[in-house]
matplotlib code that plots the C-alpha trace (Angstrom):
import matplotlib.pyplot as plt

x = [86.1, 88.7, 88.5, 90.0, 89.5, 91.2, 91.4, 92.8, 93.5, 90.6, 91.6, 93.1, 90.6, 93.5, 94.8, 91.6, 92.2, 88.8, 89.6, 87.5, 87.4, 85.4, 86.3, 88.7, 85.9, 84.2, 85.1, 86.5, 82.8, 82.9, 84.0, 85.7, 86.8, 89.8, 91.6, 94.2, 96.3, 93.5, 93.8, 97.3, 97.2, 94.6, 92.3, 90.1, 90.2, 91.0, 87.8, 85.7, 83.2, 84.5, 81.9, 83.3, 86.4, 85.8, 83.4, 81.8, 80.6, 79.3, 79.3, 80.9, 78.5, 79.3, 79.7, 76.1, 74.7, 78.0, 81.6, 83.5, 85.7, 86.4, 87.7, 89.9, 91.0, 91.7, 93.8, 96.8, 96.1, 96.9, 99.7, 101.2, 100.9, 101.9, 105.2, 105.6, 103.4, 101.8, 98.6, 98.9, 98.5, 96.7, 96.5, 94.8, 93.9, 94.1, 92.8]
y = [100.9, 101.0, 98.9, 100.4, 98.1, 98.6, 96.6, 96.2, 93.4, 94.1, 91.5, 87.8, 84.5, 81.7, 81.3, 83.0, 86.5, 89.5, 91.9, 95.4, 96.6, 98.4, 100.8, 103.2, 106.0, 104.5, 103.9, 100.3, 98.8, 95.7, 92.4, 88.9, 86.2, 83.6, 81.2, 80.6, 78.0, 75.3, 76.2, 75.3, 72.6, 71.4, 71.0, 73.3, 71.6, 73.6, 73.1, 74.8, 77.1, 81.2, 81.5, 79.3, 80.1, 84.1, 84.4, 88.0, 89.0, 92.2, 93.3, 96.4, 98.7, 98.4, 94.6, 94.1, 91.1, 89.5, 89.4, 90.3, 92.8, 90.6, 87.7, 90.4, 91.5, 87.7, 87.0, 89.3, 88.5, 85.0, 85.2, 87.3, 84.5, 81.8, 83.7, 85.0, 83.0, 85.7, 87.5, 90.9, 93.4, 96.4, 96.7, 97.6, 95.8, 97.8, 97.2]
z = [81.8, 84.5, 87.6, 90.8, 94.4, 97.3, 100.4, 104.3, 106.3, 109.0, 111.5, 112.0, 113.6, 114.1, 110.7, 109.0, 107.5, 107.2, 104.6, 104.1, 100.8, 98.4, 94.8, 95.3, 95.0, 98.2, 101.9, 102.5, 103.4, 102.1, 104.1, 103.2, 105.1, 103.7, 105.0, 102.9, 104.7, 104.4, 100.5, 100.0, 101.8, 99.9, 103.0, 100.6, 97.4, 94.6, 92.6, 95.6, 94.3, 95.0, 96.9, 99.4, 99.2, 99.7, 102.0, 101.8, 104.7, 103.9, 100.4, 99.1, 98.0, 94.6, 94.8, 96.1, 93.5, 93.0, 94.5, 91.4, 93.5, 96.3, 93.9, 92.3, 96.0, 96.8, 93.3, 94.9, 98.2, 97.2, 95.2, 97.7, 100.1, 97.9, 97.9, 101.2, 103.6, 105.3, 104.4, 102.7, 105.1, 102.6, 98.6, 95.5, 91.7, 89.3, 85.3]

ax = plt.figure().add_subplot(projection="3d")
ax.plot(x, y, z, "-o")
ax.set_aspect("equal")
plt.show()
């Protein structure tokens, strides 16, 4: 089964990032919060529970028990900013 998710930098809160997202078959619905910066730095330490560290808001609708499609939003917005610094401003995951 394929997996398609796409997502949108929604808006910035200091150095926090809110991302819509959903499949690519629905509207971008969903919400997450992330704060990357505090992770890197380690201000977040890297054994924090997903959960914690992507903070759905608002679950896509196909995403409504878990956040499977929000981690897989945050792996590339992640190593995006690992490499550049700055949050990812719209993409998709693909498998």
């Amino acid at each position: 089964m394929a997996i398609c998710i796409k997502f949108k930098l929604y808006r910035m809160d200091d150095n926090k990032a809110v991302y819509a997202y959903g499949d690519c078959s629905e509207n971008l619905e969903g919400l997450f919060e992330l704060d990357l910066e505090k992770l890197i730095s380690g201000e977040i330490p890297s054994d924090t529970d997903m959960r914690e560290v992507v903070k759905v808001i608002k679950p896509c609708i196909s995403d409504i028990d878990y956040q499977h499609k929000a981690n897989r939003a945050f792996s590339k917005i992640y190593k995006h900013y690992k490499e550049a610094r700055t949050y990812l401003l719209e993409g998709g995951y693909y498998a």
